[in-house]
C-alpha positions as CSV (number, residue, x, y, z in Angstrom):
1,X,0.0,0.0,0.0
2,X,2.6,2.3,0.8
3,X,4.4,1.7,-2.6
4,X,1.1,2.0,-4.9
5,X,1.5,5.6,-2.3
6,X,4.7,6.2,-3.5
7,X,4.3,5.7,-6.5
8,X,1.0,7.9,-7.5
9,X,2.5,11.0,-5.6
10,X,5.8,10.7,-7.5
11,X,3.7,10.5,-11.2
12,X,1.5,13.3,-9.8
13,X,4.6,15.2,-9.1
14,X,6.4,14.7,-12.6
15,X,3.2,15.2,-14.5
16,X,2.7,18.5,-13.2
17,X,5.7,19.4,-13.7
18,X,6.1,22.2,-16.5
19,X,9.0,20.7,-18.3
20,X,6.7,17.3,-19.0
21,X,3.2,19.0,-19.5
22,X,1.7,20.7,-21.7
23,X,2.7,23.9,-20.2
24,X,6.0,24.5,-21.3
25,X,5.2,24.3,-25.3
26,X,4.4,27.7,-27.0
27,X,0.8,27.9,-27.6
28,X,0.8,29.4,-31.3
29,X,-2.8,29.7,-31.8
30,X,-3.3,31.9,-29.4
31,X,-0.3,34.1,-30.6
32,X,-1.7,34.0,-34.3
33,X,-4.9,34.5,-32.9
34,X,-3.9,37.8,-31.2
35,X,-1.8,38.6,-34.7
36,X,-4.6,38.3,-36.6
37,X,-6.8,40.7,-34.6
38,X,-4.3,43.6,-34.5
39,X,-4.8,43.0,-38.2
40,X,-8.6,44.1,-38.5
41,X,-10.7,46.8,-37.3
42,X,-12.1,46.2,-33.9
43,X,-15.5,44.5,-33.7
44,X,-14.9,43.1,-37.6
45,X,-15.8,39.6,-38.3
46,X,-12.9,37.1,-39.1
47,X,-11.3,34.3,-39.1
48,X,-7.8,32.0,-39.9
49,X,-6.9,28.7,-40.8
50,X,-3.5,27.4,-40.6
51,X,-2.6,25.7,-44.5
52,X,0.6,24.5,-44.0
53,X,3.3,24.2,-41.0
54,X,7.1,23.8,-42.0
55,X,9.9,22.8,-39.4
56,X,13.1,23.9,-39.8
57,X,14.6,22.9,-36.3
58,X,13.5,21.9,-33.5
59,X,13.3,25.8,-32.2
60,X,12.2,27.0,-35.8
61,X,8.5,26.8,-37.3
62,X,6.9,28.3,-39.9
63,X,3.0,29.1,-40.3
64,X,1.5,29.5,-43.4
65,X,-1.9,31.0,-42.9
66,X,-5.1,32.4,-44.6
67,X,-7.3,34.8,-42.7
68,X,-10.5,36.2,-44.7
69,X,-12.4,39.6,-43.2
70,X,-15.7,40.4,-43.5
71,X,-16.2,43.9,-42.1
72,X,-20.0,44.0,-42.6
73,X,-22.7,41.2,-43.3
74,X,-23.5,43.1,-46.5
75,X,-19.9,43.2,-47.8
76,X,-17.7,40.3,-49.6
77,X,-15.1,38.8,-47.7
78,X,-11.5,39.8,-47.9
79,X,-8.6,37.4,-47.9
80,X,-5.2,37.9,-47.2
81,X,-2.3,35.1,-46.7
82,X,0.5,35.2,-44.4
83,X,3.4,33.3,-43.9
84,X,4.8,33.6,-40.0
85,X,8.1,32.6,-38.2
86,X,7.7,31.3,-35.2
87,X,11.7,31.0,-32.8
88,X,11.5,29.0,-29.9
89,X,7.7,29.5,-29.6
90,X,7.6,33.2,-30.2
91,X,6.1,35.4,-33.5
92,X,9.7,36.6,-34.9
93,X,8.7,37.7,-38.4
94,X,5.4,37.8,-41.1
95,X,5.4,38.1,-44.7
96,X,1.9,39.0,-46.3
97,X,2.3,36.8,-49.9
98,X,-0.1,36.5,-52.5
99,X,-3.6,34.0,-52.3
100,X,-2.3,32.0,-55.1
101,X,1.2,31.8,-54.3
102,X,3.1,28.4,-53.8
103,X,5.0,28.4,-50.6
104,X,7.7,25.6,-50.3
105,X,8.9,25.6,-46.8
106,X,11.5,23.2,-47.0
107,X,15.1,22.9,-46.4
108,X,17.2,25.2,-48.8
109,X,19.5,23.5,-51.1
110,X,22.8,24.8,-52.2
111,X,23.1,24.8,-56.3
C-alpha cells in the first residue's frame, strides 16, 4: 500500500511538472490569434486557418496561414495570406504573400 503511495504521488509530481506537460510548449494559436486581430478593425468579423506548418529545427516553425475579413454582413469577404516565423515559440517575423502563391517551406538547397 505504501508503494502504490509512493508511487501515485511521484507521477503526480512529474506530470505536473512544466517541463513534461503541456505547459511549457508555446501555444501558437493563441499568438496568431492575437496577430490576426491587431490585423482588422475592432469589432470586424474574421477568421484564420492554418494551411501548411514547416519545421526547420526543432526551435524554428513556420505558419503559413489564410485569414479572410468580413467587415460587414452586407460586404464580400477579404482574404489575405501570411506566412509567419515562429523561434522557440515566439512570433519573430510575417510576410503578407499573395492567395495563389506556392509556398515551399523546405530545407534550402545549395546549387
Amino acid at each position: 500500500m505504501r508503494y502504490l503511495l509512493l508511487c501515485a504521488v511521484f507521477c503526480l509530481s512529474i506530470l505536473s511538472t512544466p517541463s513534461f506537460g503541456l505547459a511549457s510548449k508555446p501555444d501558437v494559436p493563441s499568438t496568431i490569434e492575437t496577430f490576426v486581430s491587431q490585423l482588422y478593425p475592432k469589432n470586424s468579423h474574421y477568421f484564420w486557418i492554418i494551411n501548411n506548418t514547416t519545421t526547420e529545427s526543432t526551435q524554428e516553425l513556420v505558419v503559413d496561414i489564410l485569414t479572410t475579413l468580413r467587415k460587414t454582413p452586407d460586404t464580400q469577404p477579404e482574404e489575405s495570406r501570411f506566412l509567419l516565423l515562429f523561434i522557440k515559440g515566439k512570433l519573430f517575423a510575417a510576410q503578407k504573400i499573395p492567395l495563389e502563391a506556392e509556398v515551399d517551406c523546405g530545407n534550402d538547397e545549395e546549387i
